[in-house]
NUTORNU-545553 format. One record per residue: residue in one letter; z, x, y of N, C-alpha, C, O in turn. Coordinates in steps of 0.05 Angstrom, whole numbers, padded with zeros to 5 digits, always signed. Atoms other than C-alpha are relative to their C-alpha. Example, Ala and Ser with C-alpha at 12.3 -4.5 7.8 and 13.67 -1.06 7.14 Angstrom:
BEGIN
A+00000+00018-00024+00156+00246-00090+00000+00018+00024+00013+00039+00024/S-00001-00016-00024+00143+00273-00021+00014-00015+00022+00018-00005+00044/
! end
This chain:
BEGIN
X+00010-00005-00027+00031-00281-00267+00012+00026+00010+00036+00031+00012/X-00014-00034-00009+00038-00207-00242+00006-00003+00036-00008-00015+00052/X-00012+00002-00028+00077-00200-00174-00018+00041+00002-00019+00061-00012/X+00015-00016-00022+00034-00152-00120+00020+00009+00019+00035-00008+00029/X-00016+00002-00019+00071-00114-00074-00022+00005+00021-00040+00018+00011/X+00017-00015-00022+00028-00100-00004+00019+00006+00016+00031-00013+00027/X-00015-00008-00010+00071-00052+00030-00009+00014+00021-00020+00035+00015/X+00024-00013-00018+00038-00030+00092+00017+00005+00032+00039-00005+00037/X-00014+00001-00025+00054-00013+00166-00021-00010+00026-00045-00007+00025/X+00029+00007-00018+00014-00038+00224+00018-00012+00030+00033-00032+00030/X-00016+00024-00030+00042-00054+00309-00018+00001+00012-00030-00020+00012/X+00017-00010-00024-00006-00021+00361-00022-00024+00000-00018-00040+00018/X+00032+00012+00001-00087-00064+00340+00011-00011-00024+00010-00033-00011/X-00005+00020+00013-00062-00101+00282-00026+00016-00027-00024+00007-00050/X+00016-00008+00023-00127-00055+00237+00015+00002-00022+00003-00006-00041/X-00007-00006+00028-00086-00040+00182+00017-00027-00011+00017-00035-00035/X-00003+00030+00017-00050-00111+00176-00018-00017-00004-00017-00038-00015/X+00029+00026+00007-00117-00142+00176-00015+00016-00028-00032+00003-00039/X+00003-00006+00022-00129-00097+00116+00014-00008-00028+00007-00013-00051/X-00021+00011+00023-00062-00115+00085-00003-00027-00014-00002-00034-00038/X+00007+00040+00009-00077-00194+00089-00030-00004-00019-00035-00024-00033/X+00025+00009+00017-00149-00183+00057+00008+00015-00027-00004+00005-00047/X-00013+00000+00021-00111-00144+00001+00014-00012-00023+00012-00009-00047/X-00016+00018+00007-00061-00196-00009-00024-00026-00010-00029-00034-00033/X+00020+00018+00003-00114-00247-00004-00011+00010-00025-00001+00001-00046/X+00013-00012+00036-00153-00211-00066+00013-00002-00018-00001-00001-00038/X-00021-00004+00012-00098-00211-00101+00011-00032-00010+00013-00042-00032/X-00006+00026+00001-00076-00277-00093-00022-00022-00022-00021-00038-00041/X+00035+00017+00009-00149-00303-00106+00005+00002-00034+00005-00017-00050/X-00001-00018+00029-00140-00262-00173+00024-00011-00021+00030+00001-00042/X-00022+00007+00006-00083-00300-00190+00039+00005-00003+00057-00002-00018/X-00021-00022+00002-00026-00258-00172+00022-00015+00026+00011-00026+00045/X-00013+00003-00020+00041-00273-00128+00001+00032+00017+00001+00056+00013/X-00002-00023-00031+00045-00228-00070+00022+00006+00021+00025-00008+00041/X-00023-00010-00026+00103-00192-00028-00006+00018+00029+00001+00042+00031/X+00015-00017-00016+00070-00171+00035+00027+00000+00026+00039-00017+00039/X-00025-00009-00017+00118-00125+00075-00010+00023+00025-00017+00045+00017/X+00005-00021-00019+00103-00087+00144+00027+00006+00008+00045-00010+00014/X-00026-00011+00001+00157-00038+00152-00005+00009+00027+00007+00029+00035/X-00009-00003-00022+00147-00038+00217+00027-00030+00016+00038-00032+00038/X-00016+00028-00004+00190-00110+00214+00025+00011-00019+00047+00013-00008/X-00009+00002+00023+00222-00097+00152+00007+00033-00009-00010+00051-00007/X-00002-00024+00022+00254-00035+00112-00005-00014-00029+00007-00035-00036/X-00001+00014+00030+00235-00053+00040+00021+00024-00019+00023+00049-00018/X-00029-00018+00016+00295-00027-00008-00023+00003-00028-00041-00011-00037/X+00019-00005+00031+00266+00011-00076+00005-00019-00024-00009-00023-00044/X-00001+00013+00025+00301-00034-00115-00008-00026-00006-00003-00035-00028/X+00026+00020+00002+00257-00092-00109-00015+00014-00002-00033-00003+00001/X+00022-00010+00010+00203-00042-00127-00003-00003-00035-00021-00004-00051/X-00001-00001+00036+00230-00044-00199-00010-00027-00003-00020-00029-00026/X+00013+00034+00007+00205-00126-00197-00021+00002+00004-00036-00012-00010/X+00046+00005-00002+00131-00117-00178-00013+00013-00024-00003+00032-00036/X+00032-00009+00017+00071-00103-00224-00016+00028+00008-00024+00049-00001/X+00025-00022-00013+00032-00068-00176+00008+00003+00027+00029-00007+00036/X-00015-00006-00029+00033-00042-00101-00023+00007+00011-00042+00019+00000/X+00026-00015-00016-00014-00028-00053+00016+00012+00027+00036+00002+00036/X-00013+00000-00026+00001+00007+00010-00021+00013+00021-00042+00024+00014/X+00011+00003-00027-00024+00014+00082+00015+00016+00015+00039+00019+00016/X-00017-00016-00023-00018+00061+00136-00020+00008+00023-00042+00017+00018/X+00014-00013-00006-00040+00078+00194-00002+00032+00003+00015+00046-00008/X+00010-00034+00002-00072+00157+00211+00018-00002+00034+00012-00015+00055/X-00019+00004-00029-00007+00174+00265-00001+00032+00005+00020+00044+00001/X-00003-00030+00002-00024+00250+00274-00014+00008-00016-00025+00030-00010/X+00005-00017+00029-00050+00265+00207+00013-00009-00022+00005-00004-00045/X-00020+00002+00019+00004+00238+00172+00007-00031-00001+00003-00044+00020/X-00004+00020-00001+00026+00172+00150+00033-00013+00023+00052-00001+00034/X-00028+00010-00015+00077+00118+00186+00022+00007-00010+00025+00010-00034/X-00026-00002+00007+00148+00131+00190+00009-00020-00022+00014-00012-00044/X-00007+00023+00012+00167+00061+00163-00011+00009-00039+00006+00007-00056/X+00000-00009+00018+00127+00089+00097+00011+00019-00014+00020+00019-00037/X-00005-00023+00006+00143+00148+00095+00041-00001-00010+00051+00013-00028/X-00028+00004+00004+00225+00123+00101-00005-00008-00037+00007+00004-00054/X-00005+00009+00020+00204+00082+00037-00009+00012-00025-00008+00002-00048/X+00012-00018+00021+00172+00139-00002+00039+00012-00003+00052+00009-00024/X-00014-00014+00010+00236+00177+00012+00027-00018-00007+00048-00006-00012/X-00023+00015+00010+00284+00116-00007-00009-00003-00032+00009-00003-00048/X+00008+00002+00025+00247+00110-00072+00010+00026-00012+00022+00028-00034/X-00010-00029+00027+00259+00187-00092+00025+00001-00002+00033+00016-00019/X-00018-00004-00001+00326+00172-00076+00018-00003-00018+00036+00011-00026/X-00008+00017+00017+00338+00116-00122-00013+00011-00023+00001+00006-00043/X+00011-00006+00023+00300+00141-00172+00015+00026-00010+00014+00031-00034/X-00011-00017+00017+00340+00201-00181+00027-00007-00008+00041+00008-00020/X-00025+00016+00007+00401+00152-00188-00007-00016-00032+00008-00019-00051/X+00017+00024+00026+00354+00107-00241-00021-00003+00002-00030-00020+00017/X+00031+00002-00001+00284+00123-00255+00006-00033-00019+00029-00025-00017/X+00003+00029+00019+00288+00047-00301-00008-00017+00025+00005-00024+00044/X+00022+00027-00017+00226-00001-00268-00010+00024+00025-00027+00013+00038/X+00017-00008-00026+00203+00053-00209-00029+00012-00002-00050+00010+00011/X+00026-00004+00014+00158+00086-00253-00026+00002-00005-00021-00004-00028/X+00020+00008+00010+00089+00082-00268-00017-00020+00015-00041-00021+00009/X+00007+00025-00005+00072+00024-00233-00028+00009+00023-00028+00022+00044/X+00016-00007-00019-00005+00021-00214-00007-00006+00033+00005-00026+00041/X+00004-00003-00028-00026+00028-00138-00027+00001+00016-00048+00008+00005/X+00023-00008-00013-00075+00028-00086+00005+00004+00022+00028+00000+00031/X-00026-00014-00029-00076+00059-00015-00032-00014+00013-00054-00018+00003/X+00021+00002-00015-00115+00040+00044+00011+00005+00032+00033-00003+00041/X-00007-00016-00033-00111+00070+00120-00015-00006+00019-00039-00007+00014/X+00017-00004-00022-00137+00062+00182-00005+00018+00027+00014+00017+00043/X+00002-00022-00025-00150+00107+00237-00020-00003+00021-00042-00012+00016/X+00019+00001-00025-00181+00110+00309-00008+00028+00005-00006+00035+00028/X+00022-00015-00007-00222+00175+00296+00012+00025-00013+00002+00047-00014/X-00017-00033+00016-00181+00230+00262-00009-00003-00030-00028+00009-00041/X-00004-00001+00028-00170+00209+00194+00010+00022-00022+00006+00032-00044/X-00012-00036+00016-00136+00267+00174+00026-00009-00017+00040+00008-00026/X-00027+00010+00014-00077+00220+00139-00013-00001-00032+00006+00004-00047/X+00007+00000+00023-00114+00216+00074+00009+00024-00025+00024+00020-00045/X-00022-00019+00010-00092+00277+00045+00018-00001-00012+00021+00002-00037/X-00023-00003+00001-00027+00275+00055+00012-00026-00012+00027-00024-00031/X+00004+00022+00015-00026+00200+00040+00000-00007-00031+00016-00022-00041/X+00012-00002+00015-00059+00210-00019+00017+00010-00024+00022-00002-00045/X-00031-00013+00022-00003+00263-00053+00024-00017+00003+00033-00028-00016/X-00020+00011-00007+00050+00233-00024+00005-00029-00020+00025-00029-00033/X-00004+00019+00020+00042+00164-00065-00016+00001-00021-00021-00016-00037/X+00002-00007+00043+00016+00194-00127+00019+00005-00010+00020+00003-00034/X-00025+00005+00015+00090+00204-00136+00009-00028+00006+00033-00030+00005/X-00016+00023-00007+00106+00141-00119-00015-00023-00025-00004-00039-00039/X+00017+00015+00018+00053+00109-00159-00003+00005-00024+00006+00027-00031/X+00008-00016+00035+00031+00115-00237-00025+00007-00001-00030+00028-00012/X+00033-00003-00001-00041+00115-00228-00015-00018+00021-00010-00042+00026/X+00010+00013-00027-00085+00098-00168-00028-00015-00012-00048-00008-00025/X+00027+00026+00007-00132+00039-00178-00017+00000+00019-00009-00009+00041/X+00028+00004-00018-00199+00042-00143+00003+00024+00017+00023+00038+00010/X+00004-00022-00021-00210+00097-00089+00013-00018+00027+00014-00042+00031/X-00014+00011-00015-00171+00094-00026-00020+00000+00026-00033+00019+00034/X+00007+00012-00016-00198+00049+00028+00002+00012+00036+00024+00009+00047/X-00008+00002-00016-00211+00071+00096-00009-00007+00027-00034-00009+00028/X+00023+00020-00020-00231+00041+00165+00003+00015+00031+00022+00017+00046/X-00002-00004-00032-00246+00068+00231+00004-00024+00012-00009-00044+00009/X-00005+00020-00016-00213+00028+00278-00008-00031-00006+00003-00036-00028/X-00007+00021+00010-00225-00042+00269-00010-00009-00026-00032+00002-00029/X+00016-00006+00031-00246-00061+00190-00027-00021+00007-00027-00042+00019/X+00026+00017+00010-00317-00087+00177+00000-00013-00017+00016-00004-00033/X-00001+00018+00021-00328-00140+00131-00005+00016-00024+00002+00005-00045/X+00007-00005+00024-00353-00089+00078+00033+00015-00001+00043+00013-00024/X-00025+00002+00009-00278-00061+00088+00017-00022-00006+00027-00027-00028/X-00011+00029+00020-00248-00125+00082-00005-00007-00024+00013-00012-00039/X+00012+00009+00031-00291-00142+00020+00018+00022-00022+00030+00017-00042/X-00007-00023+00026-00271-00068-00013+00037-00007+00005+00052-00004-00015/X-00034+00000+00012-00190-00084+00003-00002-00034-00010+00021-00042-00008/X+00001+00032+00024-00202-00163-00036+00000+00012-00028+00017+00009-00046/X+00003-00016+00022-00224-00123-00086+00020+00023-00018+00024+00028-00042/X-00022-00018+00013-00173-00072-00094+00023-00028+00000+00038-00027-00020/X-00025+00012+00012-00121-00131-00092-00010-00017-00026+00006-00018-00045/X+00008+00008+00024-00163-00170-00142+00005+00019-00033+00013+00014-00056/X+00000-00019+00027-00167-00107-00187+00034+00004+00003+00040+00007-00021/X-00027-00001+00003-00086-00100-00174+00014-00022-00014+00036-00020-00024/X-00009+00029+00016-00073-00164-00203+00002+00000-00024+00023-00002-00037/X-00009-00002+00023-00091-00160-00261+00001+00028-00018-00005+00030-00042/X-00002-00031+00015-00081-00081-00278+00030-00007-00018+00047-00022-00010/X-00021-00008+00019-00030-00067-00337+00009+00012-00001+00025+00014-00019/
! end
């Protein structure tokens, strides 16, 4: 059984944790355990990143640019990794965002955890303001397809 991480941030409208839970949910469905972390509660440490399979992450569009809370855990990962790249590696990913009318975080998003990630699974998901069921459906899907990626 492959462990999922959904690492996401979400306080203000709750759009991007209602993305995270239909991730996790796919995922789950797919047969997979699931660590679903909003770093707006939580710092997640890198070195539980070396135990997951796979990762998805979530953010919302704060300027242009992704959440702090991610962004801390992008730069705790390069940290550890230049201590001990062993398990941070490679490990496939998917991204998904939400935004109330900019959307200008994709981008930046986009580079930013291609180092973090090994290869990005499916195209990254994103929702004006609140998600529609055909967003919901497309993040089931990306956690379904995270499940069982190799």
């Amino acid at each position: 059984m492959s462990l999922v991480l959904v690492l996401y941030h979400s306080q203000e409208h709750g759009n991007t944790q209602a993305m995270a839970e239909a991730v996790a949910e796919g995922a789950r469905d797919a047969g997979a355990k699931v660590k679903l972390v909003n770093t707006n509660e939580h710092r997640f440490d890198p070195d539980q990143y070396r135990k997951i399979d796979a990762a998805a992450f979530g953010t919302p569009d704060y300027f242009g640019y992704i959440a702090g809370g991610l962004k801390t855990f992008a730069d705790d990962w390069y940290i550890a990794k230049g201590k001990d790249r062993q398990g941070l590696e490679g490990k496939p990913y998917g991204l998904f965002y939400s935004h109330g009318g900019g959307g200008n975080v994709r981008e930046p998003f986009e580079k930013l955890f291609k180092y973090v990630g090994g290869k990005q699974v499916g195209e990254t998901i994103e929702s004006r303001g609140k998600p529609t069921a055909a967003v919901l459906r497309a993040c089931r899907e990306l956690g379904a397809e995270l499940a069982v990626v190799k």
